[in-house]
C-alpha positions as CSV (number, residue, x, y, z in Angstrom):
1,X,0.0,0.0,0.0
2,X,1.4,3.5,-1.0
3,X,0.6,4.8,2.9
4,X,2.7,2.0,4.1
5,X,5.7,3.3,2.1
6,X,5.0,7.3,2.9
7,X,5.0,6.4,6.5
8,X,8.3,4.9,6.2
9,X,9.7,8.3,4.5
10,X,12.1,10.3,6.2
11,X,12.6,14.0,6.0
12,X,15.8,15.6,7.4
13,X,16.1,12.5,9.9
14,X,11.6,12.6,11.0
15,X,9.9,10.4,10.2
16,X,6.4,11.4,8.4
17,X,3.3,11.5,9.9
18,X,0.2,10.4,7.4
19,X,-3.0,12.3,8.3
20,X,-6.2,11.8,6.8
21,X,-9.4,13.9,6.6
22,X,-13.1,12.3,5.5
23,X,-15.6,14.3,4.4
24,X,-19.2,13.1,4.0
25,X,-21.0,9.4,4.9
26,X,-19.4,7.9,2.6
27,X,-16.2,7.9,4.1
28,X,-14.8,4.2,4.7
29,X,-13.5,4.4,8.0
30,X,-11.2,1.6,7.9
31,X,-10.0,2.4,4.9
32,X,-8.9,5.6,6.6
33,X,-7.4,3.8,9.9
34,X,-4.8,1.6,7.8
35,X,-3.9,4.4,6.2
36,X,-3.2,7.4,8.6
37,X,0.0,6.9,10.8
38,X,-0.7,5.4,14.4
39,X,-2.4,6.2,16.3
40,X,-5.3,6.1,14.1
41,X,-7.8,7.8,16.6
42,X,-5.6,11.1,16.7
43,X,-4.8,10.7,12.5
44,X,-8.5,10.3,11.4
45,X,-10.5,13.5,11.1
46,X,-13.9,13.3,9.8
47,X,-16.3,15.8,9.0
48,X,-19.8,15.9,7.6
49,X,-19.9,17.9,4.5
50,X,-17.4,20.5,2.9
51,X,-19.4,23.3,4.6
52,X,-18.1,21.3,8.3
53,X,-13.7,21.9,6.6
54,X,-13.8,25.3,9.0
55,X,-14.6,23.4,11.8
56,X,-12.0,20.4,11.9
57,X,-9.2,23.5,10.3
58,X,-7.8,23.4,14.0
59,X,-8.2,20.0,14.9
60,X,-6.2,19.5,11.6
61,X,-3.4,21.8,12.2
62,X,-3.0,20.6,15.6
63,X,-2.8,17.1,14.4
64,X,-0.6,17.3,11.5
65,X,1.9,19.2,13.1
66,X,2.3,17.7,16.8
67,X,4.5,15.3,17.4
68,X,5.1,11.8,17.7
């Protein structure tokens, strides 16, 4: 899987971190989960429509760039 090798990827000795963000119903959640770089309940950010992306902007920024 292509998130398997990105989460292996280091940049300037760190390690990525893989994040992902669902919008809508739809979303497969664990599809998402084997995706997003552990652990999975911090990594996953869901939403319910585009009109929710201002409300999960923090959660999202907070996320992505914490650390390990």
């Amino acid at each position: 899987m292509e998130a398997d090798k990105l989460k292996k990827v280091t940049v300037g000795g760190i390690r990525t971190k893989v994040v992902a963000l669902g919008i809508g119903s739809g979303v497969n959640g664990d599809e998402l989960n084997n995706m997003v770089s552990a652990p999975q309940a911090k990594n996953v950010i869901l939403v319910q429509d585009f009109s929710s992306l201002p409300d999960a902007e923090d959660q999202l920024r907070k996320t992505s760039c914490s650390g390990w």
